[in-house]
N, C-alpha and C positions, 0 to 999 in steps of 0.2 A: 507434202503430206496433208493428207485429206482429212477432215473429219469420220468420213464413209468408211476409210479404210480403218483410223483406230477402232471405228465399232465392229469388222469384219471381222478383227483381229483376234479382238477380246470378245467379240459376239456379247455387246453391249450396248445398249443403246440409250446416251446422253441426253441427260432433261433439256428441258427447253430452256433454262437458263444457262444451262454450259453453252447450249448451241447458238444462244444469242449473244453471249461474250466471245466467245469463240469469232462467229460471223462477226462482227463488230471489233474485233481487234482487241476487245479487251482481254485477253488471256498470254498478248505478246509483247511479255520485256523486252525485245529485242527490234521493236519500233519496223519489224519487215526485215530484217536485215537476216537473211543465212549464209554468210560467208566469214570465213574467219576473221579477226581481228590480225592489222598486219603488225608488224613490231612495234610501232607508234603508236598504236591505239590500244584500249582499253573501253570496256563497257560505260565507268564513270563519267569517262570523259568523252565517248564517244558515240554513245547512245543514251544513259541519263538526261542529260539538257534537253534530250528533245520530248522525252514522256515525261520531264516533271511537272507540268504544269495542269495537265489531263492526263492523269498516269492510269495506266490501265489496274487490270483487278490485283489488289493487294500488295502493289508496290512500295507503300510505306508501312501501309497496314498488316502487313504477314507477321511483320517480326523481323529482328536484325540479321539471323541467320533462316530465313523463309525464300526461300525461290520457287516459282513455278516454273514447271518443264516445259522444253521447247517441243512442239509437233513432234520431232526427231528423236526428242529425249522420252517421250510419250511410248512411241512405237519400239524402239531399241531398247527401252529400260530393260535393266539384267535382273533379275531377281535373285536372291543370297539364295546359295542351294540349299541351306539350312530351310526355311520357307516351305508351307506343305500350299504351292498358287493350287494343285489341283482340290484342293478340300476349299480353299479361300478364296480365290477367282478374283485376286487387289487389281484392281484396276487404275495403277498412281497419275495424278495430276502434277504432287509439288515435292520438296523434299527441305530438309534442313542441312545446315554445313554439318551435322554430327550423322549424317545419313538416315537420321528417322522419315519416314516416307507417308504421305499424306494421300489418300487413296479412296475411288469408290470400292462398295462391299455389298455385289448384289446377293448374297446370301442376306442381308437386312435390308426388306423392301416396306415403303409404308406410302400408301399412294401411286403405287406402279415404279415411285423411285428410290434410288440407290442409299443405303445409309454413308456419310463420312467416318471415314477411320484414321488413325495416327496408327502406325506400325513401328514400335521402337525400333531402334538399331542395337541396342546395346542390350535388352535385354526381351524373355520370348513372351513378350504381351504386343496387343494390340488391343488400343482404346477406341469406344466407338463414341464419335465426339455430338452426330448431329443425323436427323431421320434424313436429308439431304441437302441440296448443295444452297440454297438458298439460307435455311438456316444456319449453317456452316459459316456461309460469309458472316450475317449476324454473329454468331460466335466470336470467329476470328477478330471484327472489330470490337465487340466490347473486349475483349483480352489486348487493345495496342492501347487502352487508358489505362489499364488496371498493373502495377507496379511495373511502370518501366525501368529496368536498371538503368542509372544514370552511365556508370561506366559502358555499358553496352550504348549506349546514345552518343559516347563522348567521338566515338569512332566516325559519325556521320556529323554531327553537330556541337557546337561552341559547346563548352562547359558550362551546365544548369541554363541552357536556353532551351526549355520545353517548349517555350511558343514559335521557335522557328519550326517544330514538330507538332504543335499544334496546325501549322499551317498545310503542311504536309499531308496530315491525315484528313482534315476539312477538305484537300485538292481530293481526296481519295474517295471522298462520302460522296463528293462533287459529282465524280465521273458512276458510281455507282451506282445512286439512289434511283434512278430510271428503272432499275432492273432488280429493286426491291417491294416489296410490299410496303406502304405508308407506313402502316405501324411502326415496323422496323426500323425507317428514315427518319421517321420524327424522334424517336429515342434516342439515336445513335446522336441525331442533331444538336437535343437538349445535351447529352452526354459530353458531346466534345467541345460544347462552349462552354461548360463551367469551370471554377476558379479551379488553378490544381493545388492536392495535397501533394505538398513538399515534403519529403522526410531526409533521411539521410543519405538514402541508398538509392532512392528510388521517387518516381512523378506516378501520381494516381488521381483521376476522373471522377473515379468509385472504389466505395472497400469491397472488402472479401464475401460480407454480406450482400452487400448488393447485386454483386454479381454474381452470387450462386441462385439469389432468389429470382433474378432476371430469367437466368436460363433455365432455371427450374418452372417459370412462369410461362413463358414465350416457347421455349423449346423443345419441352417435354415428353418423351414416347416411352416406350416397356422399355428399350434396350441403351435409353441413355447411358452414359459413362460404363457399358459393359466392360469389362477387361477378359480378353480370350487368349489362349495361347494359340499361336500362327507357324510354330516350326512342326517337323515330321519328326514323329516320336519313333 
């Protein structure tokens, strides 16, 4: 699966940062590999070790339940017939284990490019997160400091070891910062070395203020946090 051909598909055409992760591998969990897993193996054990160390984009970063779609998964994606794709023209990238689906939205263009959107699963909104795909990523990482639930961590790492997850996300800035704007990298930078706030429930970088005033700073267009409805009436 081509890049040439998802944009024939969707009659889309991908910024230069999808296209550079994309070419560079950074957009594949799957380390090259398209063939099944045979009874023995599993992704954890059988592809993780080898992207953890230079993990491509958003592999710790996304979130616990965060997956980006494979080429295959790109092109075959099904869409809920509820869904009006011909008014909305989603174009998904990634999805959540709850099936919310993460998507460009070239009805919102700012600079020739695509706006990011979250498309619920469970209910008929879709949020528009970011004017495109660079901000986006910005996004996404200041949201992997800001209230991580501990029991959602417990499942990948030792109990209240934030800094083996610190470590994780630093591997992740690592592999991405080349393909961001300075600004952005030197923020995220300062952001994910400081002390964390512990609380009960949860490990935070920064509070709730800060990060609204961040994205509201840095990120900002007319159609920020729109919420629209996406099904056929």
């Amino acid at each position: 699966m081509t890049l040439k051909e998802l944009e024939s598909k969707y009659h889309h055409k991908y910024s230069k940062i999808f296209k550079k992760l994309w070419e560079e591998n950074m957009l594949d969990w799957m380390n090259g590999r398209t063939e099944p897993f045979s009874s023995n193996e599993n992704w954890a054990k059988t592809i993780y070790p080898n992207i953890k160390e230079n993990p491509p984009l958003f592999l710790h970063t996304g979130g616990f339940d965060f997956e980006l779609l494979t080429p295959k998964g790109m092109f075959d994606f099904k869409f809920d017939e509820l869904w009006d794709i011909d008014k909305h023209e989603f174009i998904p990238f990634a999805k959540t284990e709850g099936g919310d689906v993460y998507a460009f939205y070239p009805k919102i263009k700012t600079g020739g490019e695509s706006a990011i959107v979250l498309i619920w699963n469970d209910m008929n909104e879709t949020e528009v997160l970011a004017k495109n795909f660079e901000d986006f990523i910005f996004r996404k990482m200041l949201y992997a400091v800001y209230d991580v639930d501990k029991d959602e961590m417990s499942g990948d790492y030792d109990k209240d070891n934030f800094e083996a997850y610190r470590t994780d996300i630093l591997s992740d800035l690592k592999t991405v910062s080349p393909y961001l704007k300075e600004e952005y990298t030197s923020i995220l930078t300062e952001l994910y070395n400081r002390e964390v706030q512990d609380s009960l429930i949860s490990y935070s970088l920064l509070d709730s203020i800060e990060l609204v005033d961040t994205i509201q700073k840095h990120l900002k267009f007319k159609e920020l946090d729109l919420v629209f409805e996406h099904e056929l009436d």
